[in-house]
C-alpha positions as CSV (number, residue, x, y, z in Angstrom):
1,X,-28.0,1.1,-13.6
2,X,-29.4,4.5,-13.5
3,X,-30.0,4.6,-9.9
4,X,-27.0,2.7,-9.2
5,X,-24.9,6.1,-11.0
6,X,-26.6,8.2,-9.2
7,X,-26.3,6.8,-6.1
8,X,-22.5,6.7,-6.6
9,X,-22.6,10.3,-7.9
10,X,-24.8,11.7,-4.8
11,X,-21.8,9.8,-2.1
12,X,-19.3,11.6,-4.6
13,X,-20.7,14.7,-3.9
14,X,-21.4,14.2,-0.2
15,X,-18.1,12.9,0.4
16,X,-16.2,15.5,-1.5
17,X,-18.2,18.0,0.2
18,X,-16.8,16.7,3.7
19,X,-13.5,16.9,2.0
20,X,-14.1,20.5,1.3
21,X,-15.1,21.5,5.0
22,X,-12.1,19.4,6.0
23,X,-9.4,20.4,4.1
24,X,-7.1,17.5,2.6
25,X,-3.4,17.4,3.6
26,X,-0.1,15.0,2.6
27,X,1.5,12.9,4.7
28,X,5.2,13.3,2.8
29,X,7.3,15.7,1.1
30,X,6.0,17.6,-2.2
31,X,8.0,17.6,-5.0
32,X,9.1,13.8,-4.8
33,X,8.2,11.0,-7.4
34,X,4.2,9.6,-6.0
35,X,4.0,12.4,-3.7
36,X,2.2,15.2,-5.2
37,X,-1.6,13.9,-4.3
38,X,-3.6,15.6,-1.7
39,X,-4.7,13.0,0.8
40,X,-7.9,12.6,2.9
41,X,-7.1,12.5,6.7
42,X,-9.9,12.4,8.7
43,X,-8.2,10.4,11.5
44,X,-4.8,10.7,13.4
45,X,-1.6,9.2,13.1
46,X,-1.8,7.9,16.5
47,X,-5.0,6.4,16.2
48,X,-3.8,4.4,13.1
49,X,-0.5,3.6,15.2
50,X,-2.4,2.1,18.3
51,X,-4.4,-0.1,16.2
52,X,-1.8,-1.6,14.0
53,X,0.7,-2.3,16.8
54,X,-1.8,-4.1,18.8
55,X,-2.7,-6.1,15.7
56,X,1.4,-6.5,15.1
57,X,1.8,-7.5,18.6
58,X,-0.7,-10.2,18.2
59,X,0.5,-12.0,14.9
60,X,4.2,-11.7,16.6
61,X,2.5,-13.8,19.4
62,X,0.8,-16.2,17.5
63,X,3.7,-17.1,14.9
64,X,6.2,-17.3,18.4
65,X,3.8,-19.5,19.8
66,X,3.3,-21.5,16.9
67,X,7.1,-21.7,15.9
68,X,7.2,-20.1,13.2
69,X,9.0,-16.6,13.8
70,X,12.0,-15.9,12.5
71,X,13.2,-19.6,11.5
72,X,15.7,-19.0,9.0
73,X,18.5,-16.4,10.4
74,X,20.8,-16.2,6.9
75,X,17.0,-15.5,5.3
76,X,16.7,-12.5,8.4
77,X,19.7,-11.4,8.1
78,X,19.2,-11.2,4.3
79,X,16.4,-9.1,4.8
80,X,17.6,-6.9,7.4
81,X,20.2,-5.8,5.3
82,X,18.2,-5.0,2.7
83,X,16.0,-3.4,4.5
84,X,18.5,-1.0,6.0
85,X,19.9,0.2,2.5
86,X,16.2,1.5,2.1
87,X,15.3,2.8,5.3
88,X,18.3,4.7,4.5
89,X,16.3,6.6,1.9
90,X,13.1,6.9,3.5
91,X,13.8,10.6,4.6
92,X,13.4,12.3,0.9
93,X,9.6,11.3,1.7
94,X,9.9,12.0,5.5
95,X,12.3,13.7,7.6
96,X,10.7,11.5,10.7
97,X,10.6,7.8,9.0
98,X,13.9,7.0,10.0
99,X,13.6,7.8,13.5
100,X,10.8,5.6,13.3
101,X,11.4,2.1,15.8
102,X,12.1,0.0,12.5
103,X,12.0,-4.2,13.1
104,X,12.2,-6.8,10.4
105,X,10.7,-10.8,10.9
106,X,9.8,-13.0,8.8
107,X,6.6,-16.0,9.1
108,X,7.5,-19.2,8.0
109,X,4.3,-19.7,5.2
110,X,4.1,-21.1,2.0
111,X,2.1,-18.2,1.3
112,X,2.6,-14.7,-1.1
113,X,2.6,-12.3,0.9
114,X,4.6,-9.2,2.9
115,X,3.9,-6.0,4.4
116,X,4.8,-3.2,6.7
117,X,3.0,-1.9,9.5
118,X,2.5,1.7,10.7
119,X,5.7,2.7,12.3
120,X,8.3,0.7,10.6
121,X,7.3,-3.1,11.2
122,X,8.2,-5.4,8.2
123,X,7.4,-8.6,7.9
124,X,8.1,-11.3,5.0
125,X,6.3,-14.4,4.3
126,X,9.1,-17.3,3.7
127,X,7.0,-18.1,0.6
128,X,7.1,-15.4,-1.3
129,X,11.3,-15.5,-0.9
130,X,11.1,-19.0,-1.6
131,X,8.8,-19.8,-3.9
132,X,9.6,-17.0,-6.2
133,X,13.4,-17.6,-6.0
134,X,13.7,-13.6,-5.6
135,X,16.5,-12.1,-6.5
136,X,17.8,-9.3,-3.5
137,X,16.8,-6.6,-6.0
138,X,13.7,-8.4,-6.4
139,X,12.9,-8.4,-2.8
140,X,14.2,-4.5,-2.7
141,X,10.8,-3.8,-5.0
142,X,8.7,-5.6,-2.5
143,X,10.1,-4.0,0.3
144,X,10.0,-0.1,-0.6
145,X,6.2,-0.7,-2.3
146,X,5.3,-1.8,1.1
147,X,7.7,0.8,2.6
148,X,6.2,3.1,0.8
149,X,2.2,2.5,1.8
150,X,3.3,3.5,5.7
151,X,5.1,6.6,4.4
152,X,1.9,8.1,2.9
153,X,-0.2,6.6,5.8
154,X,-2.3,4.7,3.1
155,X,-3.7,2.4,6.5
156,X,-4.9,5.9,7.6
157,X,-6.4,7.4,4.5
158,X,-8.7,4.1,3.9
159,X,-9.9,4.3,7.4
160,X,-10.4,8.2,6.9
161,X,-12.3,7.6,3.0
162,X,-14.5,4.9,5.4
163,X,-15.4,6.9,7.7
164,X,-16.2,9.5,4.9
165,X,-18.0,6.7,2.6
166,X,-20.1,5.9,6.2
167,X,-21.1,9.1,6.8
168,X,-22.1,9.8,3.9
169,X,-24.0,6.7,3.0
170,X,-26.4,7.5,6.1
171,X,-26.9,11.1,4.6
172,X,-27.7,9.7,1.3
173,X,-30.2,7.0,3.3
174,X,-31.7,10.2,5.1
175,X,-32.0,12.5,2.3
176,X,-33.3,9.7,-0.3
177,X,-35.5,7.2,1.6
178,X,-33.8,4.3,0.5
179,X,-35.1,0.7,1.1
180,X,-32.7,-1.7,2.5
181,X,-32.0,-3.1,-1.0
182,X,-31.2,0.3,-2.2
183,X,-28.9,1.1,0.7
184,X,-27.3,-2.4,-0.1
185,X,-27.0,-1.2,-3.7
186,X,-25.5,2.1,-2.4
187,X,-22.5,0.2,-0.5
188,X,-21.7,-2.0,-3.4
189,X,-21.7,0.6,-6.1
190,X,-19.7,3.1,-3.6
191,X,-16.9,0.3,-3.3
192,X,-16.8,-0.5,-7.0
193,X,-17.3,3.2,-8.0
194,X,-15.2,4.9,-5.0
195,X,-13.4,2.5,-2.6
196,X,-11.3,0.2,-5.3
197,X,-10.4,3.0,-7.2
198,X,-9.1,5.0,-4.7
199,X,-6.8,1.5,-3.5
200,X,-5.7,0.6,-6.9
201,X,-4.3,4.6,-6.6
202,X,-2.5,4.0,-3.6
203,X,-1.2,0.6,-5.1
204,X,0.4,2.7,-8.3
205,X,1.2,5.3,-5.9
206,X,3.2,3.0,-3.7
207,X,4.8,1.1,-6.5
208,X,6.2,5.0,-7.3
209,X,7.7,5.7,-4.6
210,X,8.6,2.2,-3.6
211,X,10.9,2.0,-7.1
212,X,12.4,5.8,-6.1
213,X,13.6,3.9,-3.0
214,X,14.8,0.9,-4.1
215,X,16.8,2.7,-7.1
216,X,18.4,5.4,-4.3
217,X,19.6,2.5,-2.1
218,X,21.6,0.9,-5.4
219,X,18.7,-1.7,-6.1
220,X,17.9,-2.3,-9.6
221,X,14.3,-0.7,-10.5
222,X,14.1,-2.9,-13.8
223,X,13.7,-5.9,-11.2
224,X,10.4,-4.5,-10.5
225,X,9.2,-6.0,-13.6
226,X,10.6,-8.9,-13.2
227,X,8.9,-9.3,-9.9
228,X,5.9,-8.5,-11.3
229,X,6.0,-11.0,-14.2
230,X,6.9,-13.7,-11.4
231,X,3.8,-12.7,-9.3
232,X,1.3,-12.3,-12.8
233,X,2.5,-16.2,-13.6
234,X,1.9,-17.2,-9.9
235,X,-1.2,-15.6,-9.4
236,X,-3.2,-16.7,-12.6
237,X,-7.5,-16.8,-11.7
238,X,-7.0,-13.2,-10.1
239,X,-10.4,-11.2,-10.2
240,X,-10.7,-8.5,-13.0
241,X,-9.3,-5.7,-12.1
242,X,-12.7,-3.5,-11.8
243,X,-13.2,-6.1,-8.6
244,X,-9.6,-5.7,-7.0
245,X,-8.2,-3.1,-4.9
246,X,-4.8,-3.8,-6.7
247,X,-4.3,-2.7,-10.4
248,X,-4.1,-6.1,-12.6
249,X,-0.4,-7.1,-13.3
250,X,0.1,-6.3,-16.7
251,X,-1.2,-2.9,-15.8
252,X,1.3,-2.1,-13.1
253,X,4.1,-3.5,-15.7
254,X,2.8,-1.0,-18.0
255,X,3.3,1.7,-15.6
256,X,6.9,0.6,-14.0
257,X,7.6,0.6,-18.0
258,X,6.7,3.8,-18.1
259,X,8.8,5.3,-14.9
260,X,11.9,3.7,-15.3
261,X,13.2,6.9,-17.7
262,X,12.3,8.5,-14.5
263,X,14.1,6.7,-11.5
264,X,16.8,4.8,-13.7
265,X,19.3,7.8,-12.9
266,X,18.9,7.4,-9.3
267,X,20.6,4.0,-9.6
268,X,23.1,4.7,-12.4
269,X,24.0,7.6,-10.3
270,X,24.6,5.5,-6.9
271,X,26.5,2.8,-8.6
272,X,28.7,5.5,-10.2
């Protein structure tokens, strides 16, 4: 356990060292709900974009081929509009997102799941929709916390903080002599200690923003919770929250709870 701390402390210190020579940046606006941290960006937007699109493009393919793209058009159409009452927002973060070449689809899956790729891709799972019976606010959460991960570049800053943990793991091997087994012990303890951490951040910091965006486009943020409480019943089993890169349900409740003082006016203010 001993070496296992100090392990984690040594990659802390390498890493923030590199951050230090580097210089950390933000990818969004200061002064905005979820945008105030300094982010690690130690590889370009149009790196991220490249890669992305080409894994986009390929999942597009496969779910055409397999006919399963965009099966339901009162479902698209659904989600396109709700899509375009927060893309309409997307500029208090950054002036460039909505000049961004936005698309919506949907997959035909049972499963729970949804995302947004670099540049303004979204794509829903029919499962989550359907087997969650979401309300359009509902869907508004999921939408803007995904939204939100490609406004910040979150894609970007994990492969930056991995190319960081890398490097820095091979200095710590160098400097200290480790054994395989220790070097093994290194990588696990960096992605408990570092790694998770640093994406359970990024998940609170998206579920910020995403509820600033939803309540700006007239979407209810107390439906956040509601989502949430649907998603905590559906997923029961999940790991412990020390194991996942998301922050445990009742936590991110807890913390919605919290902001809804905070974003509530937005809303009241639109529907007024």
């Amino acid at each position: 356990m001993i070496m296992k701390k100090y392990l984690v402390n040594s990659l802390l210190a390498v890493t923030l060292s590199t951050t230090a020579l580097i210089g950390c940046s933000s990818t969004t606006n200061s002064g905005v709900i979820g945008s105030d941290r300094q982010q690690l960006l130690l590889v370009s937007s149009e790196q991220v974009l490249q890669l992305s699109t080409q894994s986009y493009l390929k999942s597009m393919q496969q779910a055409k081929a397999q006919g399963v793209l965009d099966t339901n058009p009162a479902q698209l159409a659904r989600l396109k509009r709700i899509a375009g009452n927060l893309i309409g927002q997307v500029a208090v973060y950054r002036n460039d997102a909505d000049q961004w070449q936005w698309e919506v689809h949907t997959i035909q899956s049972n499963e729970l799941n949804a995302y947004v790729v670099p540049g303004g891709k979204i794509m829903f799972y029919t499962g989550i929709i359907d087997r969650l019976n979401l309300t359009d606010d509902e869907i508004a959460a999921i939408m803007g916390h995904e939204i939100a991960h490609v406004l910040r570049e979150h894609s970007r800053e994990r492969l930056s903080s991995a190319y960081a943990t890398q490097a820095g793991l091979g200095i710590a091997g160098s400097l200290f002599g480790l054994t395989q087994g220790q070097a093994q012990m290194a990588a696990i303890a960096t992605d408990l200690g570092l790694n998770k951490p640093h994406s359970r951040t990024q998940e609170s910091e998206a579920d910020q923003i995403g509820l600033v965006l939803m309540a700006k486009a007239g979407y209810n943020p107390q439906s956040a919770i509601s989502l949430w409480q649907k998603m905590q019943q559906a997923s029961k089993g999940a790991p412990p929250q020390f194991l996942s890169t998301h922050p445990s349900s009742a936590n991110r409740i807890a913390t919605i709870q919290a902001l809804l003082p905070q974003v509530m006016p937005y809303y009241l203010q639109g529907k007024r």
